[in-house]
C-alpha positions as CSV (number, residue, x, y, z in Angstrom):
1,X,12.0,0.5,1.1
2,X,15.4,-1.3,0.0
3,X,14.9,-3.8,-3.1
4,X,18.3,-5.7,-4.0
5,X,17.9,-8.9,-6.4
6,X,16.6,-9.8,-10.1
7,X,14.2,-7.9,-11.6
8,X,12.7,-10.0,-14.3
9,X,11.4,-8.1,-17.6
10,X,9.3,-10.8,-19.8
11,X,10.6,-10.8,-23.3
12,X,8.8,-9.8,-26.4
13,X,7.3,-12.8,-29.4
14,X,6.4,-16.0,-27.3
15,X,2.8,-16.7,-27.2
16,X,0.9,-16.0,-23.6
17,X,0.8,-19.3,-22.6
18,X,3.9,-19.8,-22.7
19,X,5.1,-16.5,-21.7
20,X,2.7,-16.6,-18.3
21,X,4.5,-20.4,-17.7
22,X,7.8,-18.9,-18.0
23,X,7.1,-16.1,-15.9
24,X,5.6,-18.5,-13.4
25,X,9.0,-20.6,-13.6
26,X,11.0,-17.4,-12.6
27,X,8.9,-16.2,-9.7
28,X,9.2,-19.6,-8.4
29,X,13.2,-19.5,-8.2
30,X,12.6,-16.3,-6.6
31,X,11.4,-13.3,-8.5
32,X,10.5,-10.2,-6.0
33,X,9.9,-8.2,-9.1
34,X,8.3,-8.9,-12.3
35,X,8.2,-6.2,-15.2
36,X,5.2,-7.0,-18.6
37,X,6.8,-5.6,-21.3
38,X,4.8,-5.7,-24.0
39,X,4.7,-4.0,-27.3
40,X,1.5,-5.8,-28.7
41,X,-0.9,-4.1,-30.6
42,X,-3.9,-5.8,-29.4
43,X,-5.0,-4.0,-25.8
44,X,-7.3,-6.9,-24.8
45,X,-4.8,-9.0,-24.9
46,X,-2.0,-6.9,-23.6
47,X,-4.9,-6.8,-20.7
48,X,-5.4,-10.6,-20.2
49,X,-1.8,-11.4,-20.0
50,X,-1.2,-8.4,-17.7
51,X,-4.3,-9.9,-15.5
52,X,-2.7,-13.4,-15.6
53,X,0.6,-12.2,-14.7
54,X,-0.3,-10.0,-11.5
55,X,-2.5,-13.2,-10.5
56,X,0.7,-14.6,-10.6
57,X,2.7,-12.1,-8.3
58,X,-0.1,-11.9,-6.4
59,X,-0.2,-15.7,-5.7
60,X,3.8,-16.0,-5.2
61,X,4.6,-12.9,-3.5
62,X,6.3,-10.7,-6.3
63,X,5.4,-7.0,-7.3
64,X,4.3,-6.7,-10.6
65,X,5.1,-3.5,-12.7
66,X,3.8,-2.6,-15.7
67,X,6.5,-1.2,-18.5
68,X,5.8,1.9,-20.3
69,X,1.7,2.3,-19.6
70,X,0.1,3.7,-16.9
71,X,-2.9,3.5,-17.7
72,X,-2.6,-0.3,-17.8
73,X,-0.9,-0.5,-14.6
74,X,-4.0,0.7,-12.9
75,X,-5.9,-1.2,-15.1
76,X,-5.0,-4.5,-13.6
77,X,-3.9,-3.1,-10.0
78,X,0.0,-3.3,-11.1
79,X,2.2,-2.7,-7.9
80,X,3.6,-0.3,-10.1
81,X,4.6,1.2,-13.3
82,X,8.4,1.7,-15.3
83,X,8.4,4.6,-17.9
84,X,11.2,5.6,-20.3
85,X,12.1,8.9,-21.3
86,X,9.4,9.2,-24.2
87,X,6.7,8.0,-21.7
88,X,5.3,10.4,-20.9
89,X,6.0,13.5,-17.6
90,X,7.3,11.0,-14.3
91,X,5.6,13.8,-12.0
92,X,2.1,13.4,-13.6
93,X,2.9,9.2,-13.4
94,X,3.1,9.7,-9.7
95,X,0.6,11.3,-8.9
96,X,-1.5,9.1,-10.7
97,X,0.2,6.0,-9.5
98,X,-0.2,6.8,-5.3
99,X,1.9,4.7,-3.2
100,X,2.5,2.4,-6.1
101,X,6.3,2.2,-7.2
102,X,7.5,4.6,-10.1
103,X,10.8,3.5,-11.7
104,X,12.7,5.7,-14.4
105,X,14.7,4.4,-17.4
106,X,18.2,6.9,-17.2
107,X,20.3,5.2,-19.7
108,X,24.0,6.9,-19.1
109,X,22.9,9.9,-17.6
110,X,22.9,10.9,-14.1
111,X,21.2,14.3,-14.1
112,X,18.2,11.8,-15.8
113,X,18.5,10.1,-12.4
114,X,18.5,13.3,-10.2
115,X,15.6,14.3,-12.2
116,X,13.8,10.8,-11.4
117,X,14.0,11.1,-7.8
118,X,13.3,15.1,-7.5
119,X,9.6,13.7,-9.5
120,X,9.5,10.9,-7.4
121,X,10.9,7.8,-8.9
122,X,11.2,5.1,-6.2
123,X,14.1,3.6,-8.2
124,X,16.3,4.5,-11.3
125,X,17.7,2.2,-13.8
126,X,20.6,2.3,-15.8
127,X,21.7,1.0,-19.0
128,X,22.3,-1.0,-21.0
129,X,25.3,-1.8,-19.0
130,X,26.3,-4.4,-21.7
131,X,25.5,-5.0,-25.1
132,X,22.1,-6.4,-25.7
133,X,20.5,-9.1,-27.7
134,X,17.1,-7.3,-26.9
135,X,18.1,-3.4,-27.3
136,X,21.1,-3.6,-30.0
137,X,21.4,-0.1,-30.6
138,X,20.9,1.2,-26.8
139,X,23.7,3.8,-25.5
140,X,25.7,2.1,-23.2
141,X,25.9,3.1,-19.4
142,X,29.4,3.1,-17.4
143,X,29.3,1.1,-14.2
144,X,30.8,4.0,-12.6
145,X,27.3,5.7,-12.6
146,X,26.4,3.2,-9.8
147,X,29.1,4.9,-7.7
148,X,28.2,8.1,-8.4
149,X,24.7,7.7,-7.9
150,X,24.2,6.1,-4.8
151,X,23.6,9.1,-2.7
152,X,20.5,9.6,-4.4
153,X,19.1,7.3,-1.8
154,X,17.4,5.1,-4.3
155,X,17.5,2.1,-5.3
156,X,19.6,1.2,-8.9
157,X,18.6,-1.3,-11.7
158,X,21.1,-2.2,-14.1
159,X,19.6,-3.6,-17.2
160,X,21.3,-5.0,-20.7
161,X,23.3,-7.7,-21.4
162,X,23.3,-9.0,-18.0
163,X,24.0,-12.8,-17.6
164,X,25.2,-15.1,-14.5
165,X,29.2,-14.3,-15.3
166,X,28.9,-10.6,-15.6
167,X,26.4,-10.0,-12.9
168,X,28.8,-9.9,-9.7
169,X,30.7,-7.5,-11.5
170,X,27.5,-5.0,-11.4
171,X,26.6,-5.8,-7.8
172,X,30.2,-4.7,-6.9
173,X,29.8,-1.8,-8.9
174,X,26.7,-0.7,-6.9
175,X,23.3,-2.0,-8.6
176,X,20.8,-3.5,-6.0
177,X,19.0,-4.7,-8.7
178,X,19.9,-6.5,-12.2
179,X,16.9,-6.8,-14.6
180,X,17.3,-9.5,-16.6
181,X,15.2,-10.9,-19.9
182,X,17.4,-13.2,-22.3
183,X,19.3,-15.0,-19.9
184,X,16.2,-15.6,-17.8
185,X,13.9,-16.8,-19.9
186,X,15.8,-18.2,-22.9
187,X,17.3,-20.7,-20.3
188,X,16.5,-24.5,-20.0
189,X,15.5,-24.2,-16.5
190,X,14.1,-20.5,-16.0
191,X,13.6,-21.5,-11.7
192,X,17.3,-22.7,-11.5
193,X,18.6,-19.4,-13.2
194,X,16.4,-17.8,-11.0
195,X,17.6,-19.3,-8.2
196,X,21.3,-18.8,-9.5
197,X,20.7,-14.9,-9.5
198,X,18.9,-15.0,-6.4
199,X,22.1,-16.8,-4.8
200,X,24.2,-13.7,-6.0
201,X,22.7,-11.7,-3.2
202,X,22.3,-11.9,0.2
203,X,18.5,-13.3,0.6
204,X,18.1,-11.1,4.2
205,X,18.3,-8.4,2.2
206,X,15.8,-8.6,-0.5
207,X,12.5,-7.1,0.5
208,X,9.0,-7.6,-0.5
209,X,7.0,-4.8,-1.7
C-alpha cells in the first residue's frame, strides 16, 4: 500500500502528559503515522504511554509503530514496528509481526535497503538526510539514494534534520515520506506544523493503513 506524508517520531525527555498532548496535537493536523520512540528504562511506563498513544491513532485514524521493540509492538497491538540495524534479524521481525508494517533504518546504504525488502520491510528509511539536533553524530545519507532506490517498489522515509524549508527539496528528490521529531513537536502550534507538512503533499495520495 502507498504511504506519502509526515511521519511523526515523538521525541525523547518530556513527561507523558505532555508528550501524549503533543502527539495528540500532531495527529490532529494530520498525522497518518505516528512512531513511540522511547529509550526509558522503566517498561511499565514505556507500556502505558505506548497504550495511550495507540488509543490515540486508534481514535484519529493514524497507524502507530513502535521504534526499536517488537515485543512491545505486540504488546499494545502497534500497527507496526521500525527496527535499526542493531535490532535485532528484520526476517525474524516479520514473521513475528504478520500483516503488521515492518520498516528498516538504512542510513546511506542502499544494499541495506535491498536487504530490507528481500526480508520483507514494507518501507525503508534513509538518513539522516540533514544534520540533526536529535542524532548529532549520524552518517549522513545523499538525496540521490531516493533516486536510486525507487525501483525497490517501496515506500522511502527520509529522516534528520528535516524542517518546513528543506522538506520540498526531499519530496523532489523521491521520499514519500519525511519523519519528522524537532520541528514537529518543538513548535508553538504542533497541528498547524502538521498541517503545514500535510499541505506539502498531495492529500489524495496519502493512505491510511
Amino acid at each position: 500500500m502507498t504511504r506519502r506524508g509526515l511521519y511523526a517520531i515523538t521525541p525523547e525527555g518530556l513527561a507523558p502528559e505532555i508528550l501524549v498532548a503533543r502527539a495528540e496535537h500532531a495527529l490532529q493536523g494530520g498525522v497518518r503515522l505516528l512512531q513511540y520512540r522511547s529509550k526509558d528504562s522503566d517498561p511499565q511506563r514505556q507500556l502505558e504511554v505506548a497504550r495511550a498513544l495507540r488509543a490515540l491513532c486508534r481514535r484519529l485514524g493514524a497507524a502507530f509503530i513502535i521504534n526499536d521493540d517488537v515485543d512491545l509492538a505486540l504488546a499494545v497491538d502497534a500497527d507496526g514496528a521500525h527496527l535499526g540495524r542493531e535490532d535485532g534479524d528484520l526476517t525474524a521481525a516479520r514473521a513475528r509481526l504478520g500483516r503488521r508494517l515492518l520498516g528498516a533504518s538504512c542510513y546511506d546504504r542502499l544494499d541495506l535497503a535491498r536487504a530490507a525488502v528481500a526480508a520483507g520491510a514494507d518501507y525503508v528509511a534513509f538518513g539522516s538526510v540533514y544534520a540533526s539536533p536529535t542524532k548529532p553524530a549520524a552518517v549522513r545519507a545523499p538525496l540521490s539514494l531516493f533516486g536510486q532506490a525507487r525501483a525497490l517498489g517501496v515506500p522511502l522515509c527520509a529522516i534528520g534534520g528535516i524542517t518546513l524549508e528543506n522538506a520540498p527539496t526531499l519530496i523532489r528528490a523521491g521520499a514519500d515520506l519525511l519523519a519528522v521529531v524537532s520541528d514537529l513537536f518543538d513548535a508553538n502550534d504542533v497541528a498547524a506544523r502538521a498541517r503545514a507538512y500535510a499541505q506539502l503533499f498531495d492529500p489524495e495520495s496519502v493512505t491510511l493503513p
